[in-house]
C-alpha positions as CSV (number, residue, x, y, z in Angstrom):
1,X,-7.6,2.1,17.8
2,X,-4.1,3.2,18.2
3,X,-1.7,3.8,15.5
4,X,0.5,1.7,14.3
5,X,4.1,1.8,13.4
6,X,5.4,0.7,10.2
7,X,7.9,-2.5,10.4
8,X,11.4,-2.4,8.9
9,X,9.8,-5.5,6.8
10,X,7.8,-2.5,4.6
11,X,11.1,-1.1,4.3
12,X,13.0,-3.8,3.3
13,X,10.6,-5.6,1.3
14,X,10.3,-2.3,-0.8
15,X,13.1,-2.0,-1.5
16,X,13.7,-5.5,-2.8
17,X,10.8,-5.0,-4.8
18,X,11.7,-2.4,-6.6
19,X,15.9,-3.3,-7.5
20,X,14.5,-7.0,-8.1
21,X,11.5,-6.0,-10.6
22,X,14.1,-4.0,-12.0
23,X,16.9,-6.6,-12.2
24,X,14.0,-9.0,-13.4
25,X,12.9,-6.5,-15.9
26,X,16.4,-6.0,-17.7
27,X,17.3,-9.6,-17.8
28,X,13.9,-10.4,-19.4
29,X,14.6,-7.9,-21.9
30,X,18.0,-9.1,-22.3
31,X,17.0,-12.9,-22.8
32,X,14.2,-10.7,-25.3
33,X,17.1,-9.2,-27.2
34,X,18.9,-12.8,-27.8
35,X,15.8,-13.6,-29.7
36,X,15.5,-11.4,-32.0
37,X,15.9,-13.5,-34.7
38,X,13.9,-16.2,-34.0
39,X,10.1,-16.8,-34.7
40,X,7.4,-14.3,-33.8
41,X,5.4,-16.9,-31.8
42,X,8.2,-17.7,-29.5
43,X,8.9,-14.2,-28.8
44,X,5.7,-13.8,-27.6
45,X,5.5,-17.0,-26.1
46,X,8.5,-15.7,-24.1
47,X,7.4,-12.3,-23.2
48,X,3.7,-13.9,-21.8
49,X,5.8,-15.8,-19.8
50,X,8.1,-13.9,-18.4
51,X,5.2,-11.0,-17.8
52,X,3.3,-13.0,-15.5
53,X,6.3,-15.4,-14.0
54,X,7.4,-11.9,-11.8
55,X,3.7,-12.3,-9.8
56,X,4.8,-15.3,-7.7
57,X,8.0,-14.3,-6.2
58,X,6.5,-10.9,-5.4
59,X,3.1,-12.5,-3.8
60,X,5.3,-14.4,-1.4
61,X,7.2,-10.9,-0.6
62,X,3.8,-9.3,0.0
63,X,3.1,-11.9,2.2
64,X,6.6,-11.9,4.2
65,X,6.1,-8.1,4.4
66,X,2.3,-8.4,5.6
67,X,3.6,-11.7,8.4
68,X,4.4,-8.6,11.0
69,X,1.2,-6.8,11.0
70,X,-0.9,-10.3,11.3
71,X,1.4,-11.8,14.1
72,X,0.9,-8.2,16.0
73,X,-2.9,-8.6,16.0
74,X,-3.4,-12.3,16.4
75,X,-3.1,-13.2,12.9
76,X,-6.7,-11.4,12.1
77,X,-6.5,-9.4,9.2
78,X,-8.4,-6.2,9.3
């Protein structure tokens, strides 16, 4: 099996990964500090939410990122 060379998709996807989670991260927290006033149970209502609403833009970034290495080997994942 020969080596193979990383894509500039791994690049580029990391690095939109990490300045989006951030970006995501301090406007969640911003929108968070807006409510400080308001009822516990929406707070948290709004934190569960916006912890797991990050997972589905990222998934389709993982699978952008991973497109290259499938469409170099036939689209079989090893």
């Amino acid at each position: 099996m020969e080596p193979t060379r990383p894509s500039s998709r791994n690049a580029i996807g990391t690095l939109v990964l990490i300045f989006g989670l951030m970006l995501y991260a301090f406007g969640a927290a911003a929108i968070g500090d807006l409510m400080n006033d308001w009822h516990v149970l929406i707070q948290f209502i709004y934190y569960a939410i916006a912890g797991i609403a990050w997972i589905f833009p990222v998934r389709r970034l993982f699978i952008w990122m991973a497109q290259s290495k499938n469409q170099s080997n036939g689209g079989q994942i090893e």
